[in-house]
C-alpha positions in Angstrom: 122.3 71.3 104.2 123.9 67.5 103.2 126.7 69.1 102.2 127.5 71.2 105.3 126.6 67.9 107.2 129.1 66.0 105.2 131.8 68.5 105.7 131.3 71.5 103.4 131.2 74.6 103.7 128.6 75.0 107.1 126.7 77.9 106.1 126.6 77.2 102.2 122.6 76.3 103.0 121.7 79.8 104.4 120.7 81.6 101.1 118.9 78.8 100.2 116.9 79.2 103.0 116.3 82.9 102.8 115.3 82.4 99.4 112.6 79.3 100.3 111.4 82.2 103.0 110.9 84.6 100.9 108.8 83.1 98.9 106.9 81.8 101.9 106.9 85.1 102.5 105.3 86.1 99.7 102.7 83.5 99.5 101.6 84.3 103.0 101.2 88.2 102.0 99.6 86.9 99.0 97.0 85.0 100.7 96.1 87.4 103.5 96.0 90.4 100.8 93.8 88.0 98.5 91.5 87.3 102.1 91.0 91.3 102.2 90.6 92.8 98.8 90.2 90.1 97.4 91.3 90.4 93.4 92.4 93.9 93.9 95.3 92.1 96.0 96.4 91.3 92.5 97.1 95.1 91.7 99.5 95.4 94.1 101.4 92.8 92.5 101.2 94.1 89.3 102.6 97.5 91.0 105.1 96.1 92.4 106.5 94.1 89.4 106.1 97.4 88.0 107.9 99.3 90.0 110.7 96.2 89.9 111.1 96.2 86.0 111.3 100.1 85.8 114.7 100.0 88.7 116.3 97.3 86.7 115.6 99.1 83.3 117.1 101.9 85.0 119.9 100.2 86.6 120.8 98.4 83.2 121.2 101.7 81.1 123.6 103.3 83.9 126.1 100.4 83.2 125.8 100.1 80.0 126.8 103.6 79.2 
């Protein structure tokens, strides 16, 4: 944001803050998942990084082949 605000680019700041909501994001899914299963909620994150890990193994062996 000081940089568009001292003439850069103007919307330089933008993935910044999609990346700062995100993970606001995620810490408010987090914490409501955590209120109502309590430590299951962390099974879903394991799933998820699961699931994560498995397209970029995926992804990685299409390109290097």
């Amino acid at each position: 944001m000081a940089a568009a605000l001292t003439g850069g680019e103007r919307w330089s700041w933008v993935p910044n803050v999609l990346l700062w909501a995100a993970l606001v994001a995620g810490a408010v899914c987090g914490a409501s998942a955590y209120h109502w299963i309590n430590l299951a909620a962390i099974w879903f994150a394991a799933a998820f990084a699961l699931a994560l890990s498995g397209i970029v193994a995926t992804t990685a062996r299409g390109i290097d082949s």
